[in-house]
C-alpha positions in Angstrom: 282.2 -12.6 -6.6 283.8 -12.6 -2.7 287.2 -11.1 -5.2 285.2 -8.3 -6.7 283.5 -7.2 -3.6 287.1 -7.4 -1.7 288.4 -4.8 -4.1 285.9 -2.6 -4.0 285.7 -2.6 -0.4 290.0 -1.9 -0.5 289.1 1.0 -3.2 286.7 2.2 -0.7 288.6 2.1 1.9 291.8 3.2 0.4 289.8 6.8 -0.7 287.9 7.4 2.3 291.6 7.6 4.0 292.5 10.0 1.3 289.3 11.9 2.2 290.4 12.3 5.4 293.8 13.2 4.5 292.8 15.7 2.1 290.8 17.4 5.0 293.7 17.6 7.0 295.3 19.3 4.6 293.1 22.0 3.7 293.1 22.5 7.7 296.9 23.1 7.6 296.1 25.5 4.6 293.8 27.6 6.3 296.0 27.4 9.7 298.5 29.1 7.6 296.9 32.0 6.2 294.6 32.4 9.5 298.2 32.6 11.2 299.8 34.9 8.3 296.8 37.0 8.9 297.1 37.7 12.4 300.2 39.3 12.0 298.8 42.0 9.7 297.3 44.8 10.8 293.9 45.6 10.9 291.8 47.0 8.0 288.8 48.8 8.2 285.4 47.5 7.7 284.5 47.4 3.3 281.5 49.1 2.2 281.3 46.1 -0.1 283.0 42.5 -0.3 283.9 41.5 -4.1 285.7 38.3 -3.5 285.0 36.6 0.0 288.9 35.1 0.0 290.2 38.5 0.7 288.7 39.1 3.6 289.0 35.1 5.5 290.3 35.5 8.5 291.9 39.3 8.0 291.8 41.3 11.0 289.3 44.1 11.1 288.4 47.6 13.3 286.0 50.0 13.5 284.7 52.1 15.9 280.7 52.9 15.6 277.2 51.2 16.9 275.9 48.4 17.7 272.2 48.0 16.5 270.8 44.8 18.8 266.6 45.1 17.1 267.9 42.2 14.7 270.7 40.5 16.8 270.3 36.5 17.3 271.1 33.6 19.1 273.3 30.9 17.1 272.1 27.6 18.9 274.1 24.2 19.9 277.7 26.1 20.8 280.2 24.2 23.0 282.4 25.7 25.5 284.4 23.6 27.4 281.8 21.2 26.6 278.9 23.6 28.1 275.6 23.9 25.8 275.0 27.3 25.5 274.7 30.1 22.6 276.9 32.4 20.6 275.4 36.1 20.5 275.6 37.9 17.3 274.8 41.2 17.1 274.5 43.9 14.0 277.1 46.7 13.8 277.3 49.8 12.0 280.3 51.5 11.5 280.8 55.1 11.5 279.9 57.0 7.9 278.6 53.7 6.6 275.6 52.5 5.4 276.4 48.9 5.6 276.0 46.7 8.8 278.4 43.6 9.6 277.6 41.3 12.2 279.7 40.5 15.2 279.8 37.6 16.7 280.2 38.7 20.8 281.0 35.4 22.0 279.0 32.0 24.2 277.1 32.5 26.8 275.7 29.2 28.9 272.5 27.9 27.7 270.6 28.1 31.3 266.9 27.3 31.4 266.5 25.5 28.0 262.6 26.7 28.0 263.7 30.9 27.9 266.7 33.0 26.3 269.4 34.3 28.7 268.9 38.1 29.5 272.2 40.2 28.1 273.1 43.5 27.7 274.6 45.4 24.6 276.5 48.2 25.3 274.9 51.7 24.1 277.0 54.2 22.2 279.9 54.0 20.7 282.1 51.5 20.8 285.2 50.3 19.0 284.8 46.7 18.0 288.3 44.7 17.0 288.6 41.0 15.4 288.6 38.5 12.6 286.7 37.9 9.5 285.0 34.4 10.2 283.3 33.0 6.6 280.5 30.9 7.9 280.2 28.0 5.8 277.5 27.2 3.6 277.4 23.8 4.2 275.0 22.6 6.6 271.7 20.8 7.7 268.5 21.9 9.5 265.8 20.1 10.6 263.3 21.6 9.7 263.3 25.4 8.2 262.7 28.3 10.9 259.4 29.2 12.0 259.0 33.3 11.6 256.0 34.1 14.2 255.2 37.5 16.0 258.4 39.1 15.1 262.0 38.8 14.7 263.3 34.9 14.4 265.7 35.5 17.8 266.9 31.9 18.1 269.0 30.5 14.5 270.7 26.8 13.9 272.8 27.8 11.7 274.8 31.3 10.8 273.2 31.7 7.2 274.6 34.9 5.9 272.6 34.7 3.2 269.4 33.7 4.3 270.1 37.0 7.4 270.7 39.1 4.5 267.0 38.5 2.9 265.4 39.2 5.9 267.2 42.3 7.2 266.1 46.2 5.8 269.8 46.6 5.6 273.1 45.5 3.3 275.2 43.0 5.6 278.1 42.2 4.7 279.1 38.6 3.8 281.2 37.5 7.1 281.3 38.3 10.8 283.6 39.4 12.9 284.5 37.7 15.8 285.5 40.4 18.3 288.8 39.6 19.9 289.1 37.7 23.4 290.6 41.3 24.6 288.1 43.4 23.4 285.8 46.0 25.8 283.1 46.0 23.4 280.5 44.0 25.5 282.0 40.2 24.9 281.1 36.7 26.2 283.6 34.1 26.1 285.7 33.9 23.3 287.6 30.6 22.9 287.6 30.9 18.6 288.5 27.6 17.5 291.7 27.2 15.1 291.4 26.2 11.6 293.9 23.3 12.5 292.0 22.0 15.5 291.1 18.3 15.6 293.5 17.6 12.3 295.0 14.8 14.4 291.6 12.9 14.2 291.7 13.5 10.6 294.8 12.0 10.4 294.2 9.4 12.5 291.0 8.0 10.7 293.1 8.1 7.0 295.3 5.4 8.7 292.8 3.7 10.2 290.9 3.9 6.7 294.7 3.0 5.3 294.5 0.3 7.9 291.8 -1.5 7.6 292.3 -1.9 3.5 296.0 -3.4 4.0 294.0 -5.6 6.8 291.4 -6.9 4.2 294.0 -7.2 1.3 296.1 -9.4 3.8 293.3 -11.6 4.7 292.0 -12.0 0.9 295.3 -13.2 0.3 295.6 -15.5 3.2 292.2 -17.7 2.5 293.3 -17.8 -1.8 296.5 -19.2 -1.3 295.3 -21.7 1.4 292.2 -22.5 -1.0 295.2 -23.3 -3.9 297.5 -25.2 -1.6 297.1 -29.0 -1.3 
């Protein structure tokens, strides 16, 4: 029995530092096309998205207006390892009927108890950036509470969930305006696909570790049982 459970803790052990290494290699793949991306130029905003891949991380501008009624507040963002919010805010591009959303950038939290005051610039404007894919994987609490109005503060950036409770077609990404852009930004320190892969790495050989550690010892108290 103490055998059996020894190899399936090594087995364990062995894939959860493959788990780890296989995250740090889709990090590196997405490094390298968010980086082959940057150097293209940019495109102008779709009408409609058919496949999602196309438009990961591909530079985007368009000049037209931003329409703040249903902007929100994506909660728990770190800056410098400051609480605060990241302020996304409809846009409509010129001639198009079809609204993306833009995320402006984090802004400090403040008084937890009330929402920062900010402005949104009027007019046009000409908003530049990156196709950011929100991903679908995540974990509320408890679902949001719609009361009085327009659900202002969100835990999570569900595109698909904003979609069904818009009067308007969004489209299926946001744009993260660029750190030099004049059209009414916060900070914008974007995080790189690639960040944080050393952890990654270092937990598969720690994983890697700790299952040539436990191999070591198994072997270690069966030969000393056998030996007279």
């Amino acid at each position: 029995m103490p055998t059996i459970a020894a190899v399936l803790l090594i087995i364990g052990m062995v894939k959860l530092g493959f788990w780890q290494y296989g995250k740090a290699q889709q990090k590196m793949a997405l490094q390298a096309a968010f980086d082959l991306r940057l150097q293209e130029a940019p495109a102008a905003l779709p009408e409609t998205v058919a496949n999602i891949e196309q438009w990961r991380y591909r530079r985007v501008r368009s000049k037209g207006e931003y329409e703040p009624r249903y902007q929100i507040w994506l909660d728990n963002q770190v800056d410098n390892e400051n609480a605060g919010y990241h302020v996304i805010t409809p846009f409509r591009a010129e001639g198009s009927n079809t609204l993306v959303l833009v995320d402006r950038g984090w802004i400090p939290m403040g008084d937890r108890s009330r929402l920062p005051q900010i402005e949104t610039p009027k007019g046009t404007v000409e908003v530049e950036g990156f196709a950011w894919v929100p991903s679908t994987k995540f974990y509320e609490l408890s679902p949001p509470v719609q009361s009085g109005g327009w659900q202002l503060l969100w835990q999570n950036m569900d595109i698909s969930r904003y979609a069904k409770s818009v009067p308007f077609a969004v489209l299926p990404f946001v744009v993260r305006l660029d750190a030099a852009s004049a059209a009414g930004g916060f900070a914008r320190n974007w995080p790189k696909p690639a960040e944080r892969i050393e952890t990654n790495i270092g937990y598969a050989w720690q994983w890697w570790g700790f299952s040539v550690a436990l191999a070591l010892i198994w072997l270690f108290v069966n030969l000393k049982r056998k030996s007279p």
